[in-house]
N, C-alpha and C positions, 0 to 999 in steps of 0.2 A: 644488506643493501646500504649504498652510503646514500645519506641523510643528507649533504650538505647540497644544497638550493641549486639548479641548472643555473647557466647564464641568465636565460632566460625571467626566473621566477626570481633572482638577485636584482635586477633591473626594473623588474614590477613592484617589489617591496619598495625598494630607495624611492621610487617616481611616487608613490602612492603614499608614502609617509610627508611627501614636499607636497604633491599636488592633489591628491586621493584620487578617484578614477578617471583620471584624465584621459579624451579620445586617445593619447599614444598611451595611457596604462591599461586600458579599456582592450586597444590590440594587441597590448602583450598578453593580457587573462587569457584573452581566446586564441591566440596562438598558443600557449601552456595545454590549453585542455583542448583546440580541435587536433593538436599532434598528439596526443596520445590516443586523440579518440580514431587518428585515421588509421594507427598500427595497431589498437588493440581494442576495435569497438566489440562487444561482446552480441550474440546471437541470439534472440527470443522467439518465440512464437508472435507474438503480439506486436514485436518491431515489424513481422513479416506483412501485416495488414495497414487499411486504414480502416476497417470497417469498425462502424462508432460502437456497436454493439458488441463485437470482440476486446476492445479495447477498453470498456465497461467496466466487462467480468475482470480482465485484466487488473486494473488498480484495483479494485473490490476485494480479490484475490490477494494484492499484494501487500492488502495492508497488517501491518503486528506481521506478517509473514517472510519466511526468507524464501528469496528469487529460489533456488534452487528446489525449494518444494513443490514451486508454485507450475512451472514447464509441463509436466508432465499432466497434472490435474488438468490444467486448461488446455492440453487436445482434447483430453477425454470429453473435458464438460463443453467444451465449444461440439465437439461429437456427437455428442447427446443433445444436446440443444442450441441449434446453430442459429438462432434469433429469437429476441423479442417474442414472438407468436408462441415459438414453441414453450420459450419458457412459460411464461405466461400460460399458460393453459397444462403446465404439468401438476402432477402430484406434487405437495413440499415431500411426502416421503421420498420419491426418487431422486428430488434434486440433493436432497440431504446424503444422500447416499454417494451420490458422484460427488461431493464434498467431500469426504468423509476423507482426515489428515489434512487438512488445510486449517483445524481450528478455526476459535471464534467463529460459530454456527449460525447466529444472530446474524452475520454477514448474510450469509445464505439467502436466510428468509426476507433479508432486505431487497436482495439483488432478485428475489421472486415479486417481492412486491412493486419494484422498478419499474419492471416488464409489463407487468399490468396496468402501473398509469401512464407507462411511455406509448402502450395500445389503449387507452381510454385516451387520453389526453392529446397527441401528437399523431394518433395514428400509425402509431409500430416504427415513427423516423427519431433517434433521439436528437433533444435539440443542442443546438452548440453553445448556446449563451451560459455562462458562470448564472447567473439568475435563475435559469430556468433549471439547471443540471441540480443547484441548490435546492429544489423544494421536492427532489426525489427523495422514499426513504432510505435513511443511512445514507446519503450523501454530503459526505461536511465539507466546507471549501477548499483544502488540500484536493481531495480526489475530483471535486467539479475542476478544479482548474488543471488537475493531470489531464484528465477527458478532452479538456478543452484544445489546449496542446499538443497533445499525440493524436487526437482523433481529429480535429478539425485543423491544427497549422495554426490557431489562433495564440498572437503572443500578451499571453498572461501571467501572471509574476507569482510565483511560490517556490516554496522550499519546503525541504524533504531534509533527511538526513544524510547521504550525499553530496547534496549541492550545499549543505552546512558545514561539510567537512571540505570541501573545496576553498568556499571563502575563507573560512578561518584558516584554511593550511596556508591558502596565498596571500592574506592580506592581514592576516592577523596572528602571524607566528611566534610572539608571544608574549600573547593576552589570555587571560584566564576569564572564564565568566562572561562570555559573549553572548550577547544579546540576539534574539531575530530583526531589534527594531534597527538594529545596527546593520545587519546583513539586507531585508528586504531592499534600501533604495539601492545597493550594491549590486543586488541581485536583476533587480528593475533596469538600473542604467547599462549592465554588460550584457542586457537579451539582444540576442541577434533576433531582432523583429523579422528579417526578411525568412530565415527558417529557426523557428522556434521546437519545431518537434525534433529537429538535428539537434540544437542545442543543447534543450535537457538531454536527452541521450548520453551527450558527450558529458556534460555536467555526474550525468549519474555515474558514467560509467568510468570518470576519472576519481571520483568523491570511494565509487567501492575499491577502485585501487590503491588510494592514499589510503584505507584503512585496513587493509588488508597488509600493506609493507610496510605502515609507519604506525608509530604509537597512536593510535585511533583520535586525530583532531578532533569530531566531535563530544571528546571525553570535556572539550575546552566549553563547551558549549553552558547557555546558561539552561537549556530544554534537554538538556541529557539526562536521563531515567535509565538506567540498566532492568533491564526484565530480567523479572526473577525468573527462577529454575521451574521449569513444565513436571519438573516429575514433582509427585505430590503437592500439587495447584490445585486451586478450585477446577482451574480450565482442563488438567488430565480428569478429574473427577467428572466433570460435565461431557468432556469426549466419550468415558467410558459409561456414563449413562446413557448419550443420545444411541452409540452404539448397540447396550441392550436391549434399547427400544425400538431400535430398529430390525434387531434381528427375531423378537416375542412381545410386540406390542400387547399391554392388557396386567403390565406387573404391576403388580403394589410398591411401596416406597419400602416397602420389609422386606419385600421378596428379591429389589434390587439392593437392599443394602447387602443382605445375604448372598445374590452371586457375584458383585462384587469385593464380598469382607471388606466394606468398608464403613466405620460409624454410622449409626441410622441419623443422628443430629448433619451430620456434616453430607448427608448426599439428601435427606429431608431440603436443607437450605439450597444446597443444586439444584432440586427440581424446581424448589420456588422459581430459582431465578429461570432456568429455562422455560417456563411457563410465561415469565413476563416477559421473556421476550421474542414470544411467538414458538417456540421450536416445538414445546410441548405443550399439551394440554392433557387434563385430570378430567377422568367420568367416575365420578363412583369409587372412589379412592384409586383408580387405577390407570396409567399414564401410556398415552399415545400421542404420536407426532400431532402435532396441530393440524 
């Protein structure tokens, strides 16, 4: 791919180095990112909706997760449980089930417990306000303000790693060690307030093309962490317990270290943790879904 800058994105650097986001650098940004996004916006399930509770499970889903895992889980589990009520009122064993390859399970149990204060609370409508989305469990301000955006049209100001690797590729091509406090008013001043849910879209789905054909911008970033390797993780360990458990609940911490041949110290501390946080619980030395 050649590398060297459009028209376009040459003329946004120069104006942005003299004036920084100027109304005419401000047009050129989003003319960069709605033309790519009107030839190449890419297709979800959860673009297909606005329903606030589809689109829920969706960021819930996509978090620590890549998009591509995520498409097919979320027919099934929107299948299975097509709102609020229903979830709310399931087994955590089933919903853990229709999880299951999606990792971080904790998620899970979150997005069960969601349901249930969004039906105590609100009455089965979830609410639009960043405030309110904030005091559901496992919701941190990233995902309230995705919610907020794609479900509701409301323009609220966040970054993702996408829309980081946007900024940095156009306005910061080459600086090292970029900050977010750098990026948010960048991010704030170039929202298309009148559609905000197009926007990120476009934001996203230009941020996974730049990393996809260009040496990955957010490598520049000062919030960049590479995730370590899934095989031999706590977190394969913890999939492959919740898995046992779900298929013979009632095993001892021996009995699963043994069908899985894996240390009895090091899956002993897994079930800890899956214990604190909700997925599992202990009767009598022996472990079943919560």
């Amino acid at each position: 791919m050649n590398h060297e800058p459009s028209p376009a994105i040459a003329d946004l650097r120069k104006r942005f180095a003299v004036d920084g986001l100027s109304p005419v650098a401000t047009a050129l940004l989003r003319g960069v990112v709605y033309d790519h996004y009107r030839s190449h916006c890419r297709s979800f399930p959860w673009r297909e909706t606005r329903d606030p509770y589809a689109i829920l499970v969706s960021e819930v889903m996509l978090q620590q997760t890549q998009v591509e895992r995520v498409s097919g889980k979320f027919r099934e589990f929107i299948a299975r449980f097509p709102g609020f009520p229903v979830l709310a009122a399931a087994p955590l064993q089933e919903v853990l089930t229709y999880w299951q390859g999606l990792g971080y399970n904790r998620r899970a149990v979150s997005l069960k417990r969601c349901a249930a204060v969004v039906m105590e609370r609100w009455g089965g409508d979830l609410p639009a306000s960043v405030e309110d989305l904030q005091t559901l469990p496992g919701i941190g301000p990233y995902t309230a303000r995705a919610v907020a955006a794609f479900a509701f049209d409301l323009p609220v100001v966040f970054i993702e790693t996408n829309i980081r690797a946007v900024f940095i590729h156009l306005l910061f091509p080459d600086t090292e060690n970029v900050h977010d406090r750098d990026l948010q008013p960048l991010v704030a001043a170039s929202l298309d307030r009148e559609h905000p849910r197009e926007w990120y879209s476009a934001l996203m789905d230009y941020g996974a093309f730049l990393k996809r054909e260009l040496p990955n911008p957010s490598r520049r970033s000062a919030h960049h962490v590479r995730q370590s390797s899934f095989r031999g993780s706590n977190r394969e360990v913890r999939g492959m317990l919740l898995k046992a458990v779900l298929g013979c609940p009632g095993l001892t911490a021996a009995e699963l270290s043994g069908i899985m041949g894996k240390d009895a110290d090091l899956v002993e501390r897994n079930l800890c943790r899956l214990c604190d946080e909700g997925v599992l619980a202990v009767r009598r030395m022996r472990y079943f879904i919560a």
